[in-house]
N, C-alpha and C positions, 0 to 999 in steps of 0.2 A: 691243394689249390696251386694252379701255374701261375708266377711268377716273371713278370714279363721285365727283365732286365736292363730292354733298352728303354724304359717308361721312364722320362724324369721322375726323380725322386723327390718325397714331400718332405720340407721343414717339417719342426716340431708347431711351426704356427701354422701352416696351412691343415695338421692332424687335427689341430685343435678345433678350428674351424668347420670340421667337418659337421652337418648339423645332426640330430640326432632322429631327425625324420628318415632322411637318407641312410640313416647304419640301420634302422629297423628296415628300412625295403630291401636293401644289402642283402639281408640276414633270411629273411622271408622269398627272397626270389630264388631256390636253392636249383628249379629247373634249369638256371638257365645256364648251369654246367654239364650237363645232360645232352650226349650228343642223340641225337634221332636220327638210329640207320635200320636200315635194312637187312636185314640179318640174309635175308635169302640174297639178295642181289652183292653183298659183300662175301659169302660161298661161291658164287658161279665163277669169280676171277680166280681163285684159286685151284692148279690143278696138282692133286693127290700124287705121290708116290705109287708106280706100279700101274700108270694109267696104260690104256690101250695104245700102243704105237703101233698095232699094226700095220697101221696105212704111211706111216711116214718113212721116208728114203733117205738113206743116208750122203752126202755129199761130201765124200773123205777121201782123197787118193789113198791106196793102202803101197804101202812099200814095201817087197821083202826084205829079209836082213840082211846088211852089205856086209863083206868080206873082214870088216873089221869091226863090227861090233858080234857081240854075244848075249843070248838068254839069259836074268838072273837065275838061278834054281829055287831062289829064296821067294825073290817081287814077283818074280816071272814077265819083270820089263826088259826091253831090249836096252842095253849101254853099250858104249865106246867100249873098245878095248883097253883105254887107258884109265876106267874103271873096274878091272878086273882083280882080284881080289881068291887064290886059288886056296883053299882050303885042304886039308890034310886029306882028306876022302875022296878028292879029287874033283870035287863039283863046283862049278864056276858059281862066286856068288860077288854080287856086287859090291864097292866097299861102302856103300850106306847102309846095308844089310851086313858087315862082315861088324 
């Protein structure tokens, strides 16, 4: 059951008070936590992994890689040079990878 926080909270005299016709209807209305959806109409907003893109276009400038940056061999991301990280075998790897 949720818990509403900001709900003033009741003395022990106002608990006491409460009548005993009211805790039976309490008790007895158990629908009314019960949300009523739509199963199908709460699938249609959702769109799946692996969906069809083929009709959508990409709007990315692509850039080649400038003079001072390099390929990881490891991520296979492009970094700075001042990320470079030269391994014994001689293959540029990045130092988040090294």
């Amino acid at each position: 059951m949720a818990t509403d926080y900001d709900a003033p909270r009741k003395t022990e005299e106002d608990i006491s008070e409460d009548s005993l016709e009211e805790l039976k209807a309490r008790r007895s209305d158990k629908s009314s936590g019960v949300v009523d959806e739509d199963e199908i109409e709460a699938a249609e907003g959702f769109e799946l992994p692996g969906a069809d893109l083929s009709g959508e276009e990409l709007a990315v400038r692509v850039i080649p890689r400038q003079a001072d940056e390099f390929t990881c061999t490891s991520c296979f991301l492009v970094h700075h040079r001042s990320q470079l990280v030269t391994q014994k075998n001689g293959q540029q790897i990045c130092s988040e990878c090294a």
